[in-house]
N, C-alpha and C positions, 0 to 999 in steps of 0.2 A: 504494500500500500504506500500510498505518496506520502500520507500526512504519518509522521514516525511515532506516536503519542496516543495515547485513549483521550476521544475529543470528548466524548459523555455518555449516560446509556442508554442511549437509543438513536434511532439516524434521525430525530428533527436537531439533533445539536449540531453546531454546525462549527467547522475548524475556527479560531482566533486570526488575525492576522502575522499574530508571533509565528503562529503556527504552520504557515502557509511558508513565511520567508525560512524558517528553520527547514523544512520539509523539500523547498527550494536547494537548498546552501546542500542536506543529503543526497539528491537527485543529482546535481551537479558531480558530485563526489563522486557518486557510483560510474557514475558516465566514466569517469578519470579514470577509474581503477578499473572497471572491468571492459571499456574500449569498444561496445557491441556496435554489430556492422547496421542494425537495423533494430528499432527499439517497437512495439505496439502497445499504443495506450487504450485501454479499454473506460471508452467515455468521450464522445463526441464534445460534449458540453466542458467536458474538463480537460480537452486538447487543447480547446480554444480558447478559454476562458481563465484558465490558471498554471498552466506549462511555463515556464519558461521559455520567453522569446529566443526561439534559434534564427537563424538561416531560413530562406523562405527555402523550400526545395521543390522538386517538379510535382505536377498535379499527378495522380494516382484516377485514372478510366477507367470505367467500367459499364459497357452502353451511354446510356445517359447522364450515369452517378460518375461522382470523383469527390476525390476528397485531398486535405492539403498536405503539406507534406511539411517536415521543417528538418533540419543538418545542423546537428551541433558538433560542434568539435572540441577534442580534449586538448590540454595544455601543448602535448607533442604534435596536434595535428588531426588526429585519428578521427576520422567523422563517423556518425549516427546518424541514420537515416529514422525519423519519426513519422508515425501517422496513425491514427487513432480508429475505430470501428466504436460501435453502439455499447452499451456496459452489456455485459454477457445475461442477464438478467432481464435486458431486450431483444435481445438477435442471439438464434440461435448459429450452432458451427457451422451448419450449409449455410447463410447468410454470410458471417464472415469470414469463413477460410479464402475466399477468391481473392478479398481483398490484403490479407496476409501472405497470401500464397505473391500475390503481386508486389507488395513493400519488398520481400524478399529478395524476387528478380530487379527491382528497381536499383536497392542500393548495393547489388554484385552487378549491376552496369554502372549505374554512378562512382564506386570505387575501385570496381577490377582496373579500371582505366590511367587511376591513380598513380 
């Protein structure tokens, strides 16, 4: 989970602001130390709305659908390729494997290239 802390007991509580940038500051971290070539956030709403701002990256297609993309990179360099699907508690895995199956392909063309 993003937020690294028990926010209260039950989901109308909603994270602090401390909490969001501390949660921030660990997400950054992990990105550091563990280098992944392609990250998937589960949460359209919380892609856009509370991630840290990366890199715009390329649009992700899909028929008519797309979704956005964002590349962060760690201190040496090493990019992550971000993008997000519906929280799994809305969309089941035939819904969003196409789209993970495609972030995949996407950031082994975006980095093989590297």
């Amino acid at each position: 989970n993003y937020i690294q802390e028990i926010v209260g007991g039950t989901s109308k509580f909603r994270p602090t602001k401390k909490m969001w940038k501390d949660a921030e500051e660990c997400f950054l971290e992990v990105l550091e130390q563990l280098k992944p070539r392609c990250l998937v956030v589960f949460g359209v709403g919380f892609f856009t709305r509370y991630m840290p701002q990366g890199k715009e990256g390329p649009k992700l297609r899909i028929g008519d659908k797309e979704r956005d993309t964002r590349i962060y990179y760690s201190l040496e360099g090493s990019p992550t390729l971000a993008s997000s699907v519906h929280h799994f508690t809305r969309m089941s895995p035939k819904r969003w494997h196409p789209w993970v199956h495609l972030l995949i392909n996407q950031a082994k063309k975006e980095f093989d290239k590297v």
